[in-house]
Structures are given as structure tokens and as C-alpha cells.
C-alpha positions in Angstrom: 89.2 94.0 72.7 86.8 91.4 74.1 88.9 88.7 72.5 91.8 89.7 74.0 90.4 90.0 77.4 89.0 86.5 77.2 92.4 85.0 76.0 94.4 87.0 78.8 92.0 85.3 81.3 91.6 81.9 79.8 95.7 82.0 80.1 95.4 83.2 84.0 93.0 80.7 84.8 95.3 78.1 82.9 97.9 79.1 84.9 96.2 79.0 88.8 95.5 75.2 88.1 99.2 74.2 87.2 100.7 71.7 89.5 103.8 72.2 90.9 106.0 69.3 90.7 106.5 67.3 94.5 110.1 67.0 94.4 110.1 71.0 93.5 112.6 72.3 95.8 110.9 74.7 98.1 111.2 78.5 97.4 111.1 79.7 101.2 110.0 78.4 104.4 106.7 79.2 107.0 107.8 78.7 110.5 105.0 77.9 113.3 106.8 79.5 116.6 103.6 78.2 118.6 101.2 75.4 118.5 97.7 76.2 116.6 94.5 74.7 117.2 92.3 74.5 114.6 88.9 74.9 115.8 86.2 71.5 115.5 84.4 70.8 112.3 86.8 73.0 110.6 90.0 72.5 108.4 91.3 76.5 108.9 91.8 79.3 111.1 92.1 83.0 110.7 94.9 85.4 111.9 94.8 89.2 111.7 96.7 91.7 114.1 98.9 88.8 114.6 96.2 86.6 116.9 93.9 83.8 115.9 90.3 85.1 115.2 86.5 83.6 114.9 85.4 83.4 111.2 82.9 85.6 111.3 84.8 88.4 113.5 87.1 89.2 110.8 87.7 93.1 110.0 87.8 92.4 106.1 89.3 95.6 105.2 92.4 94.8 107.3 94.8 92.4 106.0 94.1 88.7 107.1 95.7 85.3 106.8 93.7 81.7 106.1 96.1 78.8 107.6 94.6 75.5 106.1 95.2 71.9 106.9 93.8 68.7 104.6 91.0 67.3 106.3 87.8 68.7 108.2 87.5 66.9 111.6 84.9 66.4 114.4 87.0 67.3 116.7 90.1 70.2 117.2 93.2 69.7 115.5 96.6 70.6 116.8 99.4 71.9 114.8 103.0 71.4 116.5 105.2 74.2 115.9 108.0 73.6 112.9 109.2 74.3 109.5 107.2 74.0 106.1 108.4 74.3 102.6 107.0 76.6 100.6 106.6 75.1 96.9 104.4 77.9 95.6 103.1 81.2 95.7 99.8 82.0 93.9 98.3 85.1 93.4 94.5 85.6 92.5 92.3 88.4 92.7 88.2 87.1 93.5 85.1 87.7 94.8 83.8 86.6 98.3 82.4 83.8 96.9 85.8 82.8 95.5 84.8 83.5 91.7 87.0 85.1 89.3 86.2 89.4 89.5 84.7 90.4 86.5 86.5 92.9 84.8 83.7 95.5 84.9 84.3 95.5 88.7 87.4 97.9 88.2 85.1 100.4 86.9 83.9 101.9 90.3 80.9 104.1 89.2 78.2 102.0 91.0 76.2 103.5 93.6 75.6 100.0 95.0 73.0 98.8 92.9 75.0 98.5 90.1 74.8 94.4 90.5 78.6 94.0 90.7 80.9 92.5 93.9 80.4 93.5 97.2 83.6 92.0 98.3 86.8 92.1 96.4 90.1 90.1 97.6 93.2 90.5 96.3 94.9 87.0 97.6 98.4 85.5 98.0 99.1 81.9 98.7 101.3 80.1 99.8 101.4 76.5 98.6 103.1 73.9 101.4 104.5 71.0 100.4 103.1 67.3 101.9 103.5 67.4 105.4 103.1 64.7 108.4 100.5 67.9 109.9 98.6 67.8 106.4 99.3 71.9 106.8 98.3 72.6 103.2 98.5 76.6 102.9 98.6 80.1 104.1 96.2 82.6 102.3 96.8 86.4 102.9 94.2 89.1 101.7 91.9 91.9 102.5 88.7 93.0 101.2 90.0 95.9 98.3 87.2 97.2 97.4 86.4 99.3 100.4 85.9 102.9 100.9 88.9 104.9 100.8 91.3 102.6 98.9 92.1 103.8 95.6 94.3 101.6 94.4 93.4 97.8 94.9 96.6 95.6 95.0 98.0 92.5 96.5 99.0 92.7 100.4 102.6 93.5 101.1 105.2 91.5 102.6 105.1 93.7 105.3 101.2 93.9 105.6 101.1 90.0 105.4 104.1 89.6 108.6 102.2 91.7 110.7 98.7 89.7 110.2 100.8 86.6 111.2 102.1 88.4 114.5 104.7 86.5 116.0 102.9 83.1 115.7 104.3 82.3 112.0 107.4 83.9 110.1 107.7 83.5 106.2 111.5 82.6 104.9 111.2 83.5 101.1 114.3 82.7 99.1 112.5 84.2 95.3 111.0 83.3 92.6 113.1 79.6 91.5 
């Protein structure tokens, strides 16, 4: 049994660090109806109930959206509204500290001392391709392993379009 766990997750590991190839052709689009600023010494902001929010004000058991640029910079960065390809979408399931979940984590018997995740996110990513705003991904996720969900799973379509609000749209054509 443990042999067959460790070879399922060796394989999704694997997996998570393929590249995708550039000239890919793109298997959606993200549209950005409004300029974003990205907030000073910081390469990402947060969306949730379809507005930008502070890192740390984020309601983790509500579904939320990472949009990422390349580069961390002294000062704010602007993103001009437009069109990116999608080349990917990645799905992963961690902890809050971005490590792999262990699989005794599924096993919800703790009491809270039982020395397992606090935090765990089911995410979906959405891989751009090179851009001339170094835009580099959207990540969509919420904190599943909070009271009163029994069944932790990825974010819906629908869950993940009304984090984003009106500010960006996802055009997703299916898998290629």
C-alpha cells in the first residue's frame, strides 16, 4: 500500500514540474476589463468577492484568486487591461506553506493537536504565456479544511468567476 502511495505521488509531483512547450497554442483566454495595480515590494495581488484585497485580510475559507506578475519591484506595478493566453491549467492540493498534504491529513480525527495542517488548499492555476506585462498566473483556492466542509475539492468554475468579480473573465476552450 505504501509503495503504491509513494509511486502515485512521485508520478504527481513529476507531472506539476512539466513544462509546457512556448509555441503551445493557448487553451483559453484571461481578460483584464480594468487596470490592476500591484501593490510595492510585491509581485501579486489578491481578489475575493470580486475586489482586490490586502494579503493579510483574506477570508481563507472563501474562494480567492492570486494574480502574479514576474518580478518583485520597489515600486507599484500597473497592469493595462487586455487578453492573455492560457497555456496551462494546474491543479495541486497543499499546505499553507505550499508543501505537498500529507496523506494522513484526509483522515480528520484530530482534535487539533494531532500535529497535521492547519491550512489545506485545494488550488487551480492558470499558467499565462510570456507576455509584454510579465503577467505570469492566476491561482484560485480556498482553505478546505475548515469546519463544516465535508468534502474538500477543487473550486468551481463558478466559485472561481465570482472571486474574479467583473475585473477579469476566463475564456476556456478544454483540455487541447
Amino acid at each position: 500500500m505504501s509503495r503504491a502511495l509513494f509511486l502515485l505521488a512521485s508520478t504527481l509531483v513529476l507531472a506539476a514540474c512539466a513544462k509546457v512547450p512556448p509555441d503551445a497554442p493557448p487553451i483559453g483566454y484571461l481578460h483584464l476589463h480594468v487596470p490592476l495595480e500591484i501593490p510595492a515590494g510585491a509581485a501579486s495581488l489578491r481578489l475575493q468577492y470580486g475586489q482586490p484585497v490586502p494579503f493579510n485580510a483574506i477570508q481563507e475559507q472563501d474562494p480567492f484568486c492570486v494574480f502574479e506578475l514576474d518580478t518583485v519591484r520597489d515600486e507599484r506595478q500597473h497592469v493595462a487591461p487586455g487578453r492573455f493566453a492560457i497555456l496551462d491549467i494546474r491543479r495541486s492540493v497543499e499546505t499553507f506553506a505550499g508543501m505537498p498534504v500529507p496523506p494522513t491529513a484526509f483522515l480528520r480525527v484530530g482534535l487539533g493537536h494531532d500535529n497535521g495542517p492547519s491550512h489545506i488548499y485545494y488550488k487551480t492555476a492558470f499558467l499565462l504565456a510570456a507576455n509584454p506585462q510579465a503577467a505570469r498566473s492566476l491561482t484560485c483556492m480556498s482553505n478546505q479544511y475548515m469546519p463544516g466542509i465535508p468534502i474538500m475539492r477543487h473550486l468551481t468554475l463558478a466559485q472561481i468567476r465570482d472571486a474574479l468579480g467583473r475585473r477579469i473573465s476566463l475564456d476556456l476552450h478544454g483540455p487541447r
